[in-house]
C-alpha positions as CSV (number, residue, x, y, z in Angstrom):
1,X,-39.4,47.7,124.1
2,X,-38.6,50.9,122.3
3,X,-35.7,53.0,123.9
4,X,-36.8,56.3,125.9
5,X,-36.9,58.9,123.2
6,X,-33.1,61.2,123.5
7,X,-31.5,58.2,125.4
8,X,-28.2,57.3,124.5
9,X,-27.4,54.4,121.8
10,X,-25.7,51.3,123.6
11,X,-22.4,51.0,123.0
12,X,-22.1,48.3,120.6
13,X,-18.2,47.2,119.1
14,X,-18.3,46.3,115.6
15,X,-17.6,42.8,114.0
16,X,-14.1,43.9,113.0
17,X,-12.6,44.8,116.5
18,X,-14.0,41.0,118.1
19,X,-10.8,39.4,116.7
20,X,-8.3,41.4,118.1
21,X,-10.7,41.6,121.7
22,X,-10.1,38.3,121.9
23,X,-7.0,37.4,121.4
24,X,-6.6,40.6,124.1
25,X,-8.5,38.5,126.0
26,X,-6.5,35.3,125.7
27,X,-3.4,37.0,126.3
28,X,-4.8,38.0,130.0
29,X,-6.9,34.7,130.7
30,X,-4.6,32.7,129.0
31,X,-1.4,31.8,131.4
32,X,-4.0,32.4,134.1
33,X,-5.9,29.1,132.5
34,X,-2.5,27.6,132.0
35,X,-1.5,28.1,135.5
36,X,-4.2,26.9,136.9
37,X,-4.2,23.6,134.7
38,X,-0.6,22.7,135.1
39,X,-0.3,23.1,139.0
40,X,0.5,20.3,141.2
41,X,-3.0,20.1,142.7
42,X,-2.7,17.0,144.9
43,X,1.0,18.3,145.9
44,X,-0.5,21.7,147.1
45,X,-0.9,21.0,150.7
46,X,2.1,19.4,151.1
47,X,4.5,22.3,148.8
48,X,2.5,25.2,150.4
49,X,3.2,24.0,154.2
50,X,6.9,23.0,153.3
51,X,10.4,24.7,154.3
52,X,10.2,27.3,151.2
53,X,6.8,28.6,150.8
54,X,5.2,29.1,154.5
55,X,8.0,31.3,155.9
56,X,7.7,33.2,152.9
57,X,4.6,33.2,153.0
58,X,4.3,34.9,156.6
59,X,7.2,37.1,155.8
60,X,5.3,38.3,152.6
61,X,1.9,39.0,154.5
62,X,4.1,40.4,157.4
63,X,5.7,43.0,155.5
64,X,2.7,43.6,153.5
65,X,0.9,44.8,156.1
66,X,3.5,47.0,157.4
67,X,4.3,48.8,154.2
68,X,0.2,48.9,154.1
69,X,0.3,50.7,157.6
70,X,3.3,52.9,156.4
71,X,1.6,53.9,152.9
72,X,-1.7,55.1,154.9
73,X,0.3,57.1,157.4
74,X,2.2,58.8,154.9
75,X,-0.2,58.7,152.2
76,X,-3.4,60.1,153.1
77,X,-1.7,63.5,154.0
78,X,0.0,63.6,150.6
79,X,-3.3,63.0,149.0
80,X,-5.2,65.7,150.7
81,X,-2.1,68.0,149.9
82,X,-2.5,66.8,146.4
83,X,-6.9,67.2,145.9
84,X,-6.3,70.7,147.4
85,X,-3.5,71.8,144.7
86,X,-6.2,73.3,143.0
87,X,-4.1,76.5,143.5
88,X,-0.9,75.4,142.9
89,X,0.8,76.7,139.8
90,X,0.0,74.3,137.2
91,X,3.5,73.0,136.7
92,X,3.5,72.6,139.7
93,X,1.4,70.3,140.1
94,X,2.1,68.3,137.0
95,X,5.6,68.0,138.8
96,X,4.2,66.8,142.5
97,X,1.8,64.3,140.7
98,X,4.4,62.9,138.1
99,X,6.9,62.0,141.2
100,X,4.4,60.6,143.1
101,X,3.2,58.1,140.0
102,X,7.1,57.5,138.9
103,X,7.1,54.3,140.5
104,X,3.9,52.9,139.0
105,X,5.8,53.1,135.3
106,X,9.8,52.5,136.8
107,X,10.9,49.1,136.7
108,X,10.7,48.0,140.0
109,X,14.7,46.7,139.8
110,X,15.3,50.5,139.3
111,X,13.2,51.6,141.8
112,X,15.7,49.0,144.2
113,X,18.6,50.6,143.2
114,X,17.8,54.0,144.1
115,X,16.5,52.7,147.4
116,X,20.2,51.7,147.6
117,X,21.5,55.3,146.9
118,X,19.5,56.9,149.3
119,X,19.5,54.2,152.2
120,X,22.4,52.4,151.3
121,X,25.7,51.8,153.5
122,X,27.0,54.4,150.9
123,X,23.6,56.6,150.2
124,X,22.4,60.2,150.7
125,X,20.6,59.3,154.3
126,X,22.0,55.4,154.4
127,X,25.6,56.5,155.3
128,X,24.8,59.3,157.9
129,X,22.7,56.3,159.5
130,X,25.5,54.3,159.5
131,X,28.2,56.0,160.6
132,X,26.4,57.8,163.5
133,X,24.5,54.8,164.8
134,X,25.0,52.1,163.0
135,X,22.3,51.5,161.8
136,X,22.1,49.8,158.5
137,X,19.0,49.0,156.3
138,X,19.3,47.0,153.1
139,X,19.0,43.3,153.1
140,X,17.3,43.5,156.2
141,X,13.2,42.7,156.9
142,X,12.9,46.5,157.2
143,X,14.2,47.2,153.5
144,X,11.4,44.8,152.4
145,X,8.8,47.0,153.6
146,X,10.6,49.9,152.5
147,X,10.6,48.5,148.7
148,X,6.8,47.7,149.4
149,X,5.9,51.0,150.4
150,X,7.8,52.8,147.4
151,X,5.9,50.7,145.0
152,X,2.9,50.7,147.1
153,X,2.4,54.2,147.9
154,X,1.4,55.4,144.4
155,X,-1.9,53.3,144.5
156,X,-3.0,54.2,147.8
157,X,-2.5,58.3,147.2
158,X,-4.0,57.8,143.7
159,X,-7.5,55.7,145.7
160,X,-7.4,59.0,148.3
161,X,-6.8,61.7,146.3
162,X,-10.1,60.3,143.7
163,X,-12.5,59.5,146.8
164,X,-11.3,63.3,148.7
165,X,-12.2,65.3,145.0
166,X,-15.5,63.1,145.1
167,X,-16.8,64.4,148.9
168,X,-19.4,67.2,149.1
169,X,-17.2,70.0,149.9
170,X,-21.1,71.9,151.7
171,X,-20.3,69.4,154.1
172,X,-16.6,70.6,155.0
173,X,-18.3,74.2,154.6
174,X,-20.8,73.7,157.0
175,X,-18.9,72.3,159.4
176,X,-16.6,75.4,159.4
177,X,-19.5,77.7,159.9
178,X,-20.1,75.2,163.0
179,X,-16.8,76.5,164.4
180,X,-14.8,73.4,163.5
181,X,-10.8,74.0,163.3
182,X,-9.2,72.4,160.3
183,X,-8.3,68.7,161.7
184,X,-12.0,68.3,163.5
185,X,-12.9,69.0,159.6
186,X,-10.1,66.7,158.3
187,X,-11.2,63.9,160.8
188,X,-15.0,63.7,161.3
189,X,-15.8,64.9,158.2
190,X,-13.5,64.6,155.7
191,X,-11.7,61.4,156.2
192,X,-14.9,59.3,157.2
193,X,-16.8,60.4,153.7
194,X,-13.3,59.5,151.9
195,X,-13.3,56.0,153.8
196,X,-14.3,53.8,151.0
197,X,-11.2,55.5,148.3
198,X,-9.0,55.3,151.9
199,X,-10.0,51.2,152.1
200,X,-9.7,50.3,148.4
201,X,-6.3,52.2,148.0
202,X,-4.8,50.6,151.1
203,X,-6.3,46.8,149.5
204,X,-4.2,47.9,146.5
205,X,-1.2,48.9,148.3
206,X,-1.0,45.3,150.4
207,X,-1.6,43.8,147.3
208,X,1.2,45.5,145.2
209,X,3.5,44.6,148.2
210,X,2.8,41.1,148.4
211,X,3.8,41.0,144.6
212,X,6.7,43.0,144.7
213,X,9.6,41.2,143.4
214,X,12.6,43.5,141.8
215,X,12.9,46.2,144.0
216,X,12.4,43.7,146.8
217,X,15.4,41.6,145.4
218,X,17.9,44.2,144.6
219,X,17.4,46.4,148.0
220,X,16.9,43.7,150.6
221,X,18.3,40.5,148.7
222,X,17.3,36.8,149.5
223,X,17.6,36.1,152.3
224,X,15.4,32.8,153.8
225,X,13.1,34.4,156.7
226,X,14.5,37.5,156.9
227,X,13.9,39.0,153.2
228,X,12.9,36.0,151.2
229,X,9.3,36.8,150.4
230,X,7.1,34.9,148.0
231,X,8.0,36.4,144.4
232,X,11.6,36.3,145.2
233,X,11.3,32.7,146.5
234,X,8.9,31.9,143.3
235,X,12.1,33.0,141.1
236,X,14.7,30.7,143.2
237,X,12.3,27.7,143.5
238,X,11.6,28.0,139.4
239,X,15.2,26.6,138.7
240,X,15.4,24.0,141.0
241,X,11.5,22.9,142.2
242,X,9.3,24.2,139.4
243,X,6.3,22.6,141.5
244,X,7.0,24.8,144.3
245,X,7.3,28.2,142.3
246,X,4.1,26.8,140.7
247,X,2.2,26.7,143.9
248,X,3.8,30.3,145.0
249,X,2.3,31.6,141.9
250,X,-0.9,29.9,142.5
251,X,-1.0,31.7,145.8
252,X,-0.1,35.0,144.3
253,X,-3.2,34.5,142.0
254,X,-5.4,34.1,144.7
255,X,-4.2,37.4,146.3
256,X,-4.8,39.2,143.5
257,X,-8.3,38.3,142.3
258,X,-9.4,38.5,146.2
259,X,-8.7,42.1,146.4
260,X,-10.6,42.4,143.0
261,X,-13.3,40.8,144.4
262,X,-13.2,42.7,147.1
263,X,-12.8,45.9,145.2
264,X,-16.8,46.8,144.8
265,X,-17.7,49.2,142.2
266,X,-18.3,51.9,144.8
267,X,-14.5,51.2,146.1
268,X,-13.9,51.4,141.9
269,X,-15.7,54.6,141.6
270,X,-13.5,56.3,144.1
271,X,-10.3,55.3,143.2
272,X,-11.6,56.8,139.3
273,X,-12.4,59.9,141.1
């Protein structure tokens, strides 16, 4: 069939690049394939309803699902700040959007200490916390969703911001000539055509927290059932029960390639904005 006259070539790679695709390729599939073919299949039940992996496996999706709840409460106003900064000066701007990405490129044991300068015994807001009420937060289950929500909070204002530059802004017009004030505009028109970018950022976000492991660590420690989540229990269990970090990993896996599956293009298109 002869292609439409001014359409586009396809997109074809030449013979020299396959090589180096694949062994692209094999370096992503490839401990995938070997994870999957060394773990301890028949011992799966068993390791995965044992001592070690279910309470930090409930303390994982736990605390994942809170720092989920805390990125979306925080994080969808920061995203509309950020799609209207349109008239920001543009250093601005570049300045807002580099902090707010910072923790997608800082190692994540970094990104713990700091959480222990501000919020530590010692830290900017942790000492003022402590010495006027006593309150204390690292090594505790609430420094695990804090960690979760630093390194989580990126993905879901990236998702928003992309689906909220994507939405018809006739629609937000309209409904001003209509009379509505700025939050009826925000939340029946705005938020419900940026739904889709909202849902695939948050399923990024709970993801990203149930696989944080060094900020997690060095902020709220290791504690079994209180801070011990499934990374951090994957590194302990890998020096003396390599079958159990196996299966943890395993798990892990699964988590991830759900919420690719469960990323559909439209969700994809969004978060590209």
């Amino acid at each position: 069939m002869r292609r439409a006259r001014g359409a586009a070539p396809a997109l074809r790679a030449p013979r020299a690049l396959l090589v180096p695709a694949g062994l692209g390729l094999l370096l992503l599939v490839g401990p995938l394939v070997a994870l999957l073919v060394r773990a301890p299949w028949p011992q799966l039940p068993a390791l995965l309803t044992g001592d070690v992996v279910l309470p930090a496996l409930g303390l994982s999706l736990g605390t994942a699902a809170a720092a989920t709840g805390c990125c979306v409460v925080v994080g969808v106003p920061l995203a509309v700040l950020l799609a209207g900064a349109d008239a920001w000066p543009p250093l601005l701007r570049r300045l807002v959007r580099a902090l707010i990405t910072t923790p997608l490129v800082m190692p994540p044991v970094i990104g713990g200490v700091a959480l222990l300068l501000l919020l530590g015994r010692t830290g900017l807001i942790g000492e003022p916390l402590y010495r006027g009420f006593g309150i204390t937060i690292p090594f505790t289950t609430a420094a695990v969703v804090v960690a979760q929500t630093f390194v989580g909070l990126p993905f879901l204002v990236l998702g928003v911001e992309g689906a909220l530059r994507a939405v018809d802004r006739r629609q937000l017009a309209a409904a001003a000539t209509l009379g509505a004030g700025p939050w009826i505009r925000f939340s029946r028109v705005l938020l419900p055509l940026a739904a889709p970018g909202v849902a695939a950022g948050a399923v990024l976000a709970f993801a990203r927290a149930v696989g944080e492991f060094g900020a997690t660590i060095t902020f709220a420690g290791s504690l079994p059932g209180v801070t011990q989540t499934l990374p951090v229990a994957a590194y302990l269990a890998l020096a003396t029960d390599p079958a159990a970090a196996t299966a943890i990993a395993v798990v892990l896996v699964v988590v991830a390639l759900a919420v690719l599956v469960a990323l559909r293009d439209r969700w994809l298109r969004g978060l590209a904005g």
